[in-house]
Each structure stands twice: as C-alpha cells, then as structure tokens.
RORODO-976783 format. One record per atom (N, C-alpha, C): y, z, x. Coordinates in steps of 0.001 Angstrom, whole numbers, padded with zeros to 6 digits, always signed. Each point is the difference from the previous one (the first is absolute). Layout:
N
YZX...
END
This chain:
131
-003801+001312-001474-000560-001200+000566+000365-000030+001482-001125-000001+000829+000350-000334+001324-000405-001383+000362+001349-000240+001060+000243-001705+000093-000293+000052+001921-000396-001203+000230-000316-000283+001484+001751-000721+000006+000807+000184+000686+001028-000501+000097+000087-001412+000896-001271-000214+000658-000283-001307+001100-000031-001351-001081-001390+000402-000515-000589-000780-000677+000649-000147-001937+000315+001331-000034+000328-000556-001657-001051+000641-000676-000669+000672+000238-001387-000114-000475-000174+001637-000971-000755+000361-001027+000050+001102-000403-001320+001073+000570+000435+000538+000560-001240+000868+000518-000959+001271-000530+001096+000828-001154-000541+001052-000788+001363-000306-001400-000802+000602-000840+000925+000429-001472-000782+001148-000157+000861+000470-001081+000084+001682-000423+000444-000215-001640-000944+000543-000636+000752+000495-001798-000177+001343-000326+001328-000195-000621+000037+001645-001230-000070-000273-001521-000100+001268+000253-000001-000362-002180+000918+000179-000715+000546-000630-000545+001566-000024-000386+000639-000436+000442+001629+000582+000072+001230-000192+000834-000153+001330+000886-000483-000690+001182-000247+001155+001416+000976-000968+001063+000716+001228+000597+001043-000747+001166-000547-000390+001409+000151-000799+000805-000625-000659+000690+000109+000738+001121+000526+001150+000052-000210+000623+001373-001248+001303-000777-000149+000496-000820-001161+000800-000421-001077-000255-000127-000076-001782-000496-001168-000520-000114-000608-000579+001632+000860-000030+000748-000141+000210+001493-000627+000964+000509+000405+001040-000174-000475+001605+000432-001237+000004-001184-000248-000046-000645-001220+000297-000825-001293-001180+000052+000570-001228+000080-001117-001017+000718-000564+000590+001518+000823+000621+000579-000793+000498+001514-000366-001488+001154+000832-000717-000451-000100-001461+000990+000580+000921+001573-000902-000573+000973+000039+000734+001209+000589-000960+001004+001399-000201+000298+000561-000835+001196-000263+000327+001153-000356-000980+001149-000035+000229+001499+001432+000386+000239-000334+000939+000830+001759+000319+000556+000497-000520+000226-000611-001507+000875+000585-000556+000804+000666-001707-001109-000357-000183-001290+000274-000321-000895+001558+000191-000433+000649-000953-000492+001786+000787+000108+000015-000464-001600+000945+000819-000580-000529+000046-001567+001394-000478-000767+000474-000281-000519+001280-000907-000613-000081+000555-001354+000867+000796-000307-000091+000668-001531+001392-000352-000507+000169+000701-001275+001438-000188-000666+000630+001862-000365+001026+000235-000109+000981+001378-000065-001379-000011-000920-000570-000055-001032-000852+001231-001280-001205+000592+001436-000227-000316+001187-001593+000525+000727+001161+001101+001151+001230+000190-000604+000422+002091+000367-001199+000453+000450-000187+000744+001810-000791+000945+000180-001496-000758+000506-000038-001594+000149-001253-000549+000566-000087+000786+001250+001058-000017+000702-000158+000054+001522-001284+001432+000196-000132+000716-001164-000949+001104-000052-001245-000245+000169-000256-001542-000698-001535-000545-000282+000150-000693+001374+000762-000995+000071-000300-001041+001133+001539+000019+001102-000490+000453+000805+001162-000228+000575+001290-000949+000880-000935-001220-000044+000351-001058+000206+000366-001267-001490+000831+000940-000746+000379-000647-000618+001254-000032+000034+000896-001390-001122+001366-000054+000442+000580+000428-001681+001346+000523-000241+000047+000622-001189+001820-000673-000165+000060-000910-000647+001956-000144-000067+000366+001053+000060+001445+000399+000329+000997+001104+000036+000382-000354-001531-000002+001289-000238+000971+000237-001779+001435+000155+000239+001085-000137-001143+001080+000134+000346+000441+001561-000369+000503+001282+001027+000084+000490-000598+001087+000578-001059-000206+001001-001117+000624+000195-001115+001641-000092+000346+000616-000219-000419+001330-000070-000038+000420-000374+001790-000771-001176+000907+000098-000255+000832+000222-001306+000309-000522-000734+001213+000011-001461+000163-001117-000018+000914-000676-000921+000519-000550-000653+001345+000276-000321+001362+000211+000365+000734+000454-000445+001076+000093-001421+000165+000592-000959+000844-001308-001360+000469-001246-000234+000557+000216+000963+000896-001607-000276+000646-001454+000642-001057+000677+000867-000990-001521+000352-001167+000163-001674-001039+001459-000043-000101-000492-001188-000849-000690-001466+001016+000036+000051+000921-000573-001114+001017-001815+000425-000214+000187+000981+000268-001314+000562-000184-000697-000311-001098+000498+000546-001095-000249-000548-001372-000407-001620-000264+001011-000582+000652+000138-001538-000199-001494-000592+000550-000158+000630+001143-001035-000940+001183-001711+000670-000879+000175+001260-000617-001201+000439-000393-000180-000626-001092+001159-000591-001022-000167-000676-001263-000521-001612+000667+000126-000303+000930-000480-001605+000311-001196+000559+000308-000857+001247+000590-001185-000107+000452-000825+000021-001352+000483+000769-001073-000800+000276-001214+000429-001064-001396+000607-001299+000399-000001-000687-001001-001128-001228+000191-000815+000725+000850-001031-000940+000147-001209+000506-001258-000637+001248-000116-000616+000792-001076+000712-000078-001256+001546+000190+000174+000259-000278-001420+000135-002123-000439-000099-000619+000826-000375-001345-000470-001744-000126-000452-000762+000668+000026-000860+000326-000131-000778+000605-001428+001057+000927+000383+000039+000665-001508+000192-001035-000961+001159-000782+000079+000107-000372-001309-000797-001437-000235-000789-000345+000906-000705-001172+000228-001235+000305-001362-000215+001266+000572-001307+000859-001016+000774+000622-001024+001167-000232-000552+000643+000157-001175-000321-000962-000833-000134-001362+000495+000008-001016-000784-001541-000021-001017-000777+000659+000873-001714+000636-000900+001201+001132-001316-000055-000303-001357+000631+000714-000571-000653+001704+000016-000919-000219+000171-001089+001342+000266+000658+001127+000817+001396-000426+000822+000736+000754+000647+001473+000617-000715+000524-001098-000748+001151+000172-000519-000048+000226-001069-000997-000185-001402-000089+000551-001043-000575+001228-000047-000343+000396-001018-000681+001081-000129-001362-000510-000186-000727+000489+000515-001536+000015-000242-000467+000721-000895-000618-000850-000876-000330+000333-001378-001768-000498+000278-000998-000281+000898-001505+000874-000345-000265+000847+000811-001711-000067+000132-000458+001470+000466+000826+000261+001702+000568+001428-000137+000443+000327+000975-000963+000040+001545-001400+000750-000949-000845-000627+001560-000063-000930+000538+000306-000871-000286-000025-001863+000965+001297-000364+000419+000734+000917-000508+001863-000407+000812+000087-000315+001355-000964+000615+000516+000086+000072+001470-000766-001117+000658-001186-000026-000515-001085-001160+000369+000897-001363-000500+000789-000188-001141+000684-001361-000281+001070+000500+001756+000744+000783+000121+000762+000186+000777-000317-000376+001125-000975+000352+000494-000677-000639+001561-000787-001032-000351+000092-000494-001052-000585-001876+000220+001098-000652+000427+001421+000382-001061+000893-000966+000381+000906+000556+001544-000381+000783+000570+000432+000310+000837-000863-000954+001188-001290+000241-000358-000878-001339+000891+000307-001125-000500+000501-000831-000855-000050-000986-000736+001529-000274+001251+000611+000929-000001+001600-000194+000950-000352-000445+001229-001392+000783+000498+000195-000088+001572-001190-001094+000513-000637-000870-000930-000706-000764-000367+000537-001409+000085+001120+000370-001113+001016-001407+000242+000784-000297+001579+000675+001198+000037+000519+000189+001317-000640-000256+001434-001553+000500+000262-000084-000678+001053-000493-001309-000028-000041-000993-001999-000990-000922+000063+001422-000857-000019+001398+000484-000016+001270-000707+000404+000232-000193+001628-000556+001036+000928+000119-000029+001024-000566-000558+000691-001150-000356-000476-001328-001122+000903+000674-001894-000393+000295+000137-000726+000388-001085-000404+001282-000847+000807+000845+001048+000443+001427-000306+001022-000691-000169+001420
END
C-alpha cells in the first residue's frame, strides 16, 4: 500500500495470493516510484535501495552486537515518519476483509480491497472539507 504522507490519503495497493511478504509482493506488483518520491519502509524491504533509491530502510541490530545512538535516533525519527501508513493500516483493519481470512471468490479480494480503500479516502477528504 502506498500512502501520500501529506494528506493521509491511499494512493496504490498491491495483492498476493496467499501469505506473500510485503517486500516480494512489492517487487512483483512492479509499482514504479518517482525518484524523487522518498519511500519509508520497515527492516522485511532488505535490498529496496536496488529498486528505488530514495528510500529509507531502519538499521538492524547486528548479530551478537548493539546499535550505536545515532542508528537508533535514526531508527526512532524514521519510525515517527512511517506510523502515519501504519495508522492507516489498521484503520482498514477494522473492514474484517483485512484481518480475517477471506473466505469468497478470490477474484474480487482486490476490487472489495480498493473500494474500502476509496471508501477511506472518501471519508477522509469528506472529514477534511468539513474543518
């Protein structure tokens, strides 16, 4: 799911079939970022900087190591930029269609998926006209 970080707003989604990890189903959707676009991922998208290079990737800790301060500062300030997508996420959790298992036809997973994804950004700017 790509998020406008200004507005709140959802701009693209992506599905796999099954349990597919969210950096493969990345690389295999073929979603094409402007360079100039800065990209906010989590430690599982290892190796974006290949696809997009203006993306930001937390530091891992390494094996039998520690963090410095300034990677965990780093860490810290990139987790406030990306808890904006994950408030998001779970906004469209509350559609159970996300958090259960989906049990009908798999062809419409996606089409229910981008209604309520418009149904999000629908409410959202019809919250914003209103202030």
């Amino acid at each position: 799911m790509v998020v406008n970080q200004q507005t709140g707003e959802i701009i693209c989604t992506a599905h796999g079939q099954g349990q597919t990890h969210d950096f493969r189903l990345f690389k295999n959707s073929k979603v094409l970022l402007k360079k100039d676009i800065e990209c906010f991922v989590d430690k599982g998208y290892q190796g974006i900087h290949k696809l997009h290079s203006n993306s930001q990737v937390p530091y891992k800790k390494p094996r039998n190591g520690k963090l410095n301060r300034e990677q965990k500062k780093k860490n810290r300030d990139l987790a406030r930029k990306r808890v904006i997508g994950e408030h998001i996420h779970r906004k469209l959790k509350i559609f159970k269609i996300l958090s259960d298992c989906y049990r009908n036809r798999r062809k419409r997973f996606s089409l229910r998926f981008n209604l309520i994804a418009g149904l999000y950004n629908y409410e959202l700017r019809h919250s914003q006209q209103q202030t």
